[in-house]
N, C-alpha and C positions, 0 to 999 in steps of 0.2 A: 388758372389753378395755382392753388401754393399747397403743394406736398409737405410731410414730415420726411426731413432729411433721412431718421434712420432707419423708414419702416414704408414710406411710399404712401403713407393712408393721407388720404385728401384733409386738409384742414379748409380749405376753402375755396370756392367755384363760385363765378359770376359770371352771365351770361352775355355771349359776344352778341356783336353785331352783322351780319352777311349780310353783302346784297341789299344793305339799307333797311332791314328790319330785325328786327330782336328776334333772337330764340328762343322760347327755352330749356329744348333738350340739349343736352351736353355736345359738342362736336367728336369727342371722345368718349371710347367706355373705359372703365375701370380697366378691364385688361391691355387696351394702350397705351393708361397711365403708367402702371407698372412695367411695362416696356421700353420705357422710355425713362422712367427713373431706375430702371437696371443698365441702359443704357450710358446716363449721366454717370454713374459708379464705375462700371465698367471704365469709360474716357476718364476719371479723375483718376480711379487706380492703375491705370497706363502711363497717364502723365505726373501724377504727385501733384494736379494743380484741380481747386475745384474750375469746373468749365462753362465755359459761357457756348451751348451749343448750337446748333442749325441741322432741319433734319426736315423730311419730306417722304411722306407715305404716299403709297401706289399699293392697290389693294391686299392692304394688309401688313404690306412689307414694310416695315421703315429704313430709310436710311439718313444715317451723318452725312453731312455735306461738309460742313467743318467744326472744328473748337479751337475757341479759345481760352486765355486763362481770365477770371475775372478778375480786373484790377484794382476796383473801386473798394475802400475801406482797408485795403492793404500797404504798407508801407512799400515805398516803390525807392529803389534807389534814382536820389537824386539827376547824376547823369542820364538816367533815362527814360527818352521823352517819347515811349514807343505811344502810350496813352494821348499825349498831346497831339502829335502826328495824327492818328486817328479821329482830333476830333479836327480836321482842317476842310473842309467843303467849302469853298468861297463859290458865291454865286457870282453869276456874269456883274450884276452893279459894283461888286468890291474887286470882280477881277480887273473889270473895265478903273477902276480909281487908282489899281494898284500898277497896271499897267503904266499909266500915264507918270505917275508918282515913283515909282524906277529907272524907265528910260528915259524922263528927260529931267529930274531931279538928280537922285541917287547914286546912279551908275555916273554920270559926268565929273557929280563932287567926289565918288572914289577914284576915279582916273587922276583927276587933278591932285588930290589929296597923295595919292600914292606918287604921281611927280614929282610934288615939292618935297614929298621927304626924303625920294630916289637922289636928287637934286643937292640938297643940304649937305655943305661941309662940316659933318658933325667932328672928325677927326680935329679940327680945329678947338674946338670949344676945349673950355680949362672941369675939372673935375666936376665941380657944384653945378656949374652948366648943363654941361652932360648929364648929370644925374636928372638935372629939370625936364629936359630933352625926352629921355628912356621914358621917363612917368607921366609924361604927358602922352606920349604914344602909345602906352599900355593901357591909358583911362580911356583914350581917340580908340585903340582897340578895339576893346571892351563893349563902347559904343557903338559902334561898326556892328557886333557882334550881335547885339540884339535886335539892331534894324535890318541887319540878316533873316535872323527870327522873326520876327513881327512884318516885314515886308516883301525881303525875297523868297523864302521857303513857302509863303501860301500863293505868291504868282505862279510859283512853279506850276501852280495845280493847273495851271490852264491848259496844258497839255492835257489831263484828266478828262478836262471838262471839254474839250475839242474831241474826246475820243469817244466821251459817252453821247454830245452830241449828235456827233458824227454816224454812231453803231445805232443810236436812234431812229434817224432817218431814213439810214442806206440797209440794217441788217445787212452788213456784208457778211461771207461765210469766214473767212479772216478776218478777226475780232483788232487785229493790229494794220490794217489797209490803212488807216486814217497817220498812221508815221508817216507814211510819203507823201503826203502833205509838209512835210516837214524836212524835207529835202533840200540841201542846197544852202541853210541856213553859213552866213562868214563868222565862224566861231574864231572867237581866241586860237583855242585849242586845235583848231582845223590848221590857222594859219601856223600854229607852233609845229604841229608835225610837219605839213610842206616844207616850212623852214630846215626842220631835220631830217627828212629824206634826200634833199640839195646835197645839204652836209655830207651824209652817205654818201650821195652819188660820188661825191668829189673824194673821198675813202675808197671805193672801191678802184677810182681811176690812179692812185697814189698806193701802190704795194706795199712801198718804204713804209709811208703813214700808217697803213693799215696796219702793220708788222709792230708800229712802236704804241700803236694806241690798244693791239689786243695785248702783247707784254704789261704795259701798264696796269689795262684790266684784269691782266689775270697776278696780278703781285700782291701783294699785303696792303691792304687801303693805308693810304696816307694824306691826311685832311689836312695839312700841314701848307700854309700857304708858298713855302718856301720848296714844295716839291713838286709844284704845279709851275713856277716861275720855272725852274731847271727842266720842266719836261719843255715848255714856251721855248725855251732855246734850243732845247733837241730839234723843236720841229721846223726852227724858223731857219737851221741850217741844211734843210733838206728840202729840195727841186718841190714845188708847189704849196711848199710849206707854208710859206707869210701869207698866202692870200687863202689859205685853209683856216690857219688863225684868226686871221682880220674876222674873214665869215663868224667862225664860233664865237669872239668873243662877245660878234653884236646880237649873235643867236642867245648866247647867255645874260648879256645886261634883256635883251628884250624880252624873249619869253622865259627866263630862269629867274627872275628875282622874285621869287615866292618862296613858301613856304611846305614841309609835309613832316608830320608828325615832330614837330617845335626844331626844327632843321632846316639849314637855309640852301635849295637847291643851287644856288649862284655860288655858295661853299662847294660845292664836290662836283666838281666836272669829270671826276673823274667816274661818277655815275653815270655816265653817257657813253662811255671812251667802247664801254662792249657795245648796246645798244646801235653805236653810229657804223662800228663792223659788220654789224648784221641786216640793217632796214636797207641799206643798200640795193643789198640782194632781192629784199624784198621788193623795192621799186622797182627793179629790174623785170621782175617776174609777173606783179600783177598786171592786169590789162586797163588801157587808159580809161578816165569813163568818158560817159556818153552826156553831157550834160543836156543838149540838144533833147536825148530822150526824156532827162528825170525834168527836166523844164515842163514836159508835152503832157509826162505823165500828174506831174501837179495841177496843170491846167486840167487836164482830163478828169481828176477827180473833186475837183473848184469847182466847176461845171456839173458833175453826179450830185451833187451836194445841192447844189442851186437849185438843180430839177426836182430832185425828193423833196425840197422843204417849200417849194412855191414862192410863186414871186411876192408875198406879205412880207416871207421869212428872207428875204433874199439878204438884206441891208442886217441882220442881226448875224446871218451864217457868217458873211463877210469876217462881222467881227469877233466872231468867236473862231474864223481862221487865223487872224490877223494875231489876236491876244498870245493863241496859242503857239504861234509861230515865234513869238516875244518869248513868252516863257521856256520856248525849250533854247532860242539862242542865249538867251540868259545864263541857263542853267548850268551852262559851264563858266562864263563869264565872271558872273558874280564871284565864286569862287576861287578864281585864279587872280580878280584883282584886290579880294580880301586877304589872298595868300600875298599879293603883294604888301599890303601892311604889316602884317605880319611878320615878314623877312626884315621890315626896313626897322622896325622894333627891335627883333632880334638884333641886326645891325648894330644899335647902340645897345643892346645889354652885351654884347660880345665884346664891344669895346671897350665899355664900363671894365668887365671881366678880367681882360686881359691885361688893363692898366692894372689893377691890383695885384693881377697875377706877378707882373714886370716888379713890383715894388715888395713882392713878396708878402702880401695880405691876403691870395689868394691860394688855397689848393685844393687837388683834389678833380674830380671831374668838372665841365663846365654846367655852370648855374643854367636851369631852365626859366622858362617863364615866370615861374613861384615863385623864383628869389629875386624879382625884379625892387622890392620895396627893399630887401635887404642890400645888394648891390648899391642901391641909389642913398643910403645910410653910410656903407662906407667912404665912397668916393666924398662924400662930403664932412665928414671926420676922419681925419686922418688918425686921429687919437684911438681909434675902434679897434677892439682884438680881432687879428686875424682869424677868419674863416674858415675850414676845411668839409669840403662836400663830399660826403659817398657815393660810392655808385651806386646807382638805380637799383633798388633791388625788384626780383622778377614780381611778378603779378599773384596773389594769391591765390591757391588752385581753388576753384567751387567745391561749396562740402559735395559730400559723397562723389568725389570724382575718383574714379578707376584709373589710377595712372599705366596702370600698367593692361590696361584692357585696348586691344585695336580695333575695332569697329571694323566690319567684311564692308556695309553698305547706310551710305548715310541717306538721308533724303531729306530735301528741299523743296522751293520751289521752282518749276520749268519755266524761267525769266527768256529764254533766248532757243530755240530748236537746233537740234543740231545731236552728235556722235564726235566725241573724240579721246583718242588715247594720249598719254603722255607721262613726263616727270612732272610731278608738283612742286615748284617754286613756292613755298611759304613769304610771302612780302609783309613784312611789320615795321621796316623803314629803309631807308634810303641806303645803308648798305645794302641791300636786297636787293636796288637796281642793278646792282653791277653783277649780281650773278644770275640777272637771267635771258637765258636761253630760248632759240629759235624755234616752238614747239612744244614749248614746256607750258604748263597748267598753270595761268595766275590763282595762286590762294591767299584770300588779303580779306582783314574785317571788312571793309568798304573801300572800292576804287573812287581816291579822286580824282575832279580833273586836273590837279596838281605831277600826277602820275598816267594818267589815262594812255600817256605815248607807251611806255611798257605792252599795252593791249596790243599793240602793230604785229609784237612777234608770238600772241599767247595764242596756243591751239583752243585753249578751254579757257572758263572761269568761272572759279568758286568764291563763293562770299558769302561771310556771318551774316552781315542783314539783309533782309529780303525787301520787296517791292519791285513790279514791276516795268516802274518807270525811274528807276534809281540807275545812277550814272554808266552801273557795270553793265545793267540790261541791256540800255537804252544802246552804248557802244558795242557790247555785243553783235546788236543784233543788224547796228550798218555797218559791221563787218561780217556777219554771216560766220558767229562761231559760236559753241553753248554757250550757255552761264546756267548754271545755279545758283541761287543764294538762298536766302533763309537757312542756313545749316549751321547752328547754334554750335558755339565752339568749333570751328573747322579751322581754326588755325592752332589748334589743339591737338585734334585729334588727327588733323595729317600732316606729316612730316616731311620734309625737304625730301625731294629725291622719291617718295610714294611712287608708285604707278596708281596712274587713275585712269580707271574709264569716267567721261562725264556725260551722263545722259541728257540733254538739255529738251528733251518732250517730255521725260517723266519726272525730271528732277529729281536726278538718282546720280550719285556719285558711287563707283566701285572702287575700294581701296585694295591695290595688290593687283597680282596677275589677274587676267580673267580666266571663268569658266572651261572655256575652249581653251585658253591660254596650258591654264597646268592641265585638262586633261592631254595635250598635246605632249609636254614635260612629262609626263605620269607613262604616256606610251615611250616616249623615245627611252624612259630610263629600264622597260621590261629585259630580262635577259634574251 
């Protein structure tokens, strides 16, 4: 049918097809149609967006299943690739090529590629050089950057595709059985926390230590290289100090030389110094696992899988376990060692920076990413007028935003099951690691696995973008805590220190006391 948008009267009807043969009575009568085009108003005058909808009758009754906004013909900002995402369905032939064409291409040339440059005495090189140096590892970046895009973001999908697979075969009554298959995967990111629970441990058994790394934490950030050297010798004069350092500093060349939000985590250890006070405790408390069992239980359901698909299909199940088990090791992988390029860029635009800083051609805050072409102009004219960079200014608020309006109850999507209360940690960069707490509610556009160890101490998590096999779910949910996400602007609209309930079955965040909360306050205040 195609309706008159202002009036619902039918402009045109062609007759479908069911069941293999033509109709041609209408599937619909006129009073459906208007049901449904009051419906479509309805959903666009809620949203302010015309809607792309889904909806299903059962005698008589209709209901939405969901909407969306229609994107096609509209001017999309740039940055956002919510459209593109959408259209990524790779089939097993492109998953099966891309598989191949990642893990033993891609991923080995970024390891190596990120060594030689970990490697490289750029400190050496004379100005002109160095600028050649910066710009080539911005354009190597760059590069990187799209065969991100183009190759590892649609491998990702095999996870997807293991689970529609999967749900195919077995109709399990839990729609997510098909993760534990994916158990036991040796992530980056696995072996970086281990490495940093160690670290704990060894803090918790050092009083002293612990005393001078939570003072640290809790002081006035200083990114100042020259006040991390003085704490290094605070620590190295104190009973288990030097082999507390040795540890960390190989914990930070190994897993810390990345990147999060255009900041180099190998710069601020001092992001950790709370963090390593507290996972401690946390090792101390959780219970060992069973690997023995999650080994029995992946075979256990290798084998369910086997049986529901017969033995034709046995040699394809295999490999669409196999892929999928690729893609979700990956999926932190990739990541963390494109964060390593990243960092080691930054590495030479920080140096660029600072030399002109030193020669008084620079001021001002330090240059991001953007000013890489201007940077590498200076350094190689010394005749260039000096520079002066502002600081950031904040983000511009979206039209019609209520600044002053607080939202009781937000709603998302239910990524991870789960109840929990707490303070909301708002996270938008890496001074944010240092102020969060054991208990506290992560709220952050998107977790990466750049930051993912933060998760170890979050009761809850909230996140701007939604999916339910995006980083924050996915950890979520092998650690058995909520997550919501999809909650458009939520690091907006909740502030540091909030109290949040997070529903993680309905995908409902309460902002403030609860229910029961204040009518409990409302009694205790009666005279």
């Amino acid at each position: 049918w195609i309706l008159k948008r202002s009036s619902g009267e039918v402009v045109e009807w062609k007759a479908g097809v069911r069941n293999g043969e033509q109709h041609d009575s209408p599937l619909l009568s006129d009073q459906d149609l208007q049901i449904l085009h009051t419906r479509l108003g309805q959903v666009e005058q809620l949203f302010g967006w015309p809607p792309d909808m889904e909806w299903a009758e059962q005698g008589g009754i209709f209901s939405v299943l969901q909407a969306r906004p229609i994107t096609s013909g509209q001017s999309v900002l740039q940055s956002d690739d919510r459209g593109w995402y959408l259209t990524l369905r790779p089939k097993l032939p492109q998953l099966r090529h891309l598989a191949e064409r990642v893990s033993k291409t891609l991923i080995p040339e970024l390891e190596h590629l990120g060594h030689q440059w970990a490697t490289q005495k750029i400190e050496k090189l004379d100005d002109s050089s160095l600028a050649d140096c910066m710009e080539d590892r911005h354009a190597s970046l760059n590069a990187w950057r799209e065969i991100y895009k183009k190759d590892f973001i649609p491998l990702a999908h095999g996870v997807r595709y293991l689970g529609a697979y999967y749900n195919d075969a077995i109709q399990p009554r839990d729609p997510y059985e098909f993760m534990l298959l994916l158990k036991g995967q040796n992530f980056l990111a696995s072996r970086r926390n281990a490495a940093l629970e160690h670290l704990a441990q060894q803090v918790q058994n050092l009083p002293l230590l612990k005393r001078i790394l939570k003072e640290s934490a809790m002081s006035v950030s200083d990114k100042s290289s020259g006040h991390w050297e003085a704490l290094k010798q605070h620590i190295m004069d104190i009973q288990g100090g030097p082999e507390f350092l040795k540890n960390f500093e190989q914990f930070l060349s190994t897993f810390m030389d990345t990147a999060y939000n255009g900041e180099r985590l190998l710069n601020r250890p001092d992001s950790l110094f709370n963090l390593l006070c507290q996972v401690g405790t946390l090792a101390i408390q959780k219970p060992p696992q069973n690997k023995h069992h999650q080994e029995t239980t992946v075979m256990a359901l290798q084998q369910r899988l086997m049986d529901a698909v017969g033995k034709p299909r046995q040699e394809e199940a295999g490999e669409v376990i196999a892929i999928g088990q690729l893609s979700w090791r990956l999926r932190d992988d990739d990541n963390i060692l494109l964060g390593r390029l990243e960092s080691q860029f930054l590495r030479a635009l920080q140096l660029g920076a600072n030399r002109l800083r030193e020669a008084g051609r620079l001021t001002g805050r330090n240059p991001g990413e953007k000013a890489a072409t201007l940077i590498g102009q200076l350094l190689r004219d010394s005749h260039h007028n000096p520079i002066h960079f502002d600081e950031d200014k904040p983000e511009p608020v979206p039209q019609n935003w209520e600044t002053n309006e607080k939202p009781r109850q937000l709603i998302g999507q239910p990524a991870s099951p789960g109840l929990a209360e707490g303070r909301a940690c708002v996270v938008n960069g890496i001074e944010e690691f240092r102020n969060f707490q054991q208990g506290d509610i992560l709220v952050c556009e998107s977790i990466q696995p750049t930051m993912s160890h933060l998760v170890l101490l979050a009761s809850a998590v909230v996140e701007q973008r939604g999916g339910m096999l995006i980083h924050g779910a996915i950890i979520a949910r092998e650690l058995g805590i909520p997550c919501v996400n999809g909650i458009a602007h939520a690091t907006r609209l909740i502030s540091n220190g909030d109290q949040l309930m997070v529903d993680g079955h309905l995908g409902m965040v309460t902002v403030g006391a609860t229910d029961f909360e204040l009518e409990r306050l409302a009694l205790t205040q009666e005279p």
